[in-house]
C-alpha positions as CSV (number, residue, x, y, z in Angstrom):
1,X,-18.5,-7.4,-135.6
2,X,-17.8,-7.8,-132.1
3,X,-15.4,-6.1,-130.2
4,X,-14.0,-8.5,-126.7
5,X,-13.4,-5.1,-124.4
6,X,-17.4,-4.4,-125.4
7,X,-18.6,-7.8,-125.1
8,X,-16.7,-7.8,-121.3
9,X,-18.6,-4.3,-120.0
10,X,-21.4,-6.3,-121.1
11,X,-21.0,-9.1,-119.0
12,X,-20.1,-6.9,-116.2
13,X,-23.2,-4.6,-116.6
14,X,-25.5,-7.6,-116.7
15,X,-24.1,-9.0,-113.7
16,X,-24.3,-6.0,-112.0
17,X,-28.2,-4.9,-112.9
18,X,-29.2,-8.6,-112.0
19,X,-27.3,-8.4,-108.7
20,X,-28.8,-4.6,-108.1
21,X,-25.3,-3.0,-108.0
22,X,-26.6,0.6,-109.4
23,X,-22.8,2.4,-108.9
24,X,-21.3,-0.3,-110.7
25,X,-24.0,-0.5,-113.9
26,X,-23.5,3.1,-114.4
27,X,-19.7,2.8,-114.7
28,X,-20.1,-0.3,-117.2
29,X,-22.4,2.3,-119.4
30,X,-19.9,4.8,-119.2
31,X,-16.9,2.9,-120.5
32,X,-18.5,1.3,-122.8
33,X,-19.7,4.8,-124.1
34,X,-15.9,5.8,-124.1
35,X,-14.2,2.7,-125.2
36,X,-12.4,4.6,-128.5
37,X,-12.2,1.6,-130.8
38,X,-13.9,-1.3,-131.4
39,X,-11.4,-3.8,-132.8
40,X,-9.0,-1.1,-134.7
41,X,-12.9,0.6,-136.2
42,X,-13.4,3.9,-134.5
43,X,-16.4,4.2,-132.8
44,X,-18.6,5.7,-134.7
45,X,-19.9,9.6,-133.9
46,X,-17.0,10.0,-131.7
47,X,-15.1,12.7,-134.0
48,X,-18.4,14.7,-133.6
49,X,-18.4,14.2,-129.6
50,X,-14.6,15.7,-129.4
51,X,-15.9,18.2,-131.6
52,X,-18.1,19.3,-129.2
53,X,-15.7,18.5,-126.0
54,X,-13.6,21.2,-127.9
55,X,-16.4,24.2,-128.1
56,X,-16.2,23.6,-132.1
57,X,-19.4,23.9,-134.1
């Protein structure tokens, strides 16, 4: 399955580690870490992060 939001950070990330852009790597890793859905699948463990976000056990 691949996902074209995902497969873009990607890109993105890789350009930006080859070209040494630190600021901009980090803020690839971080959306792609909260991008919600993956082509309509949810991404999975994310019911378990807001979970947490909310103080719930």
């Amino acid at each position: 399955m691949s996902c074209t939001t995902c497969d873009a950070l990607r890109a993105e990330l890789a350009t930006a580690e080859r070209s040494g852009d630190r600021s901009k790597a980090v803020d690839c890793r971080v959306l792609l870490r909260r991008h919600p859905e993956h082509d309509d699948v949810p991404v999975e463990g994310k019911a378990e992060w807001e979970a947490e976000r909310k103080g719930e056990p």
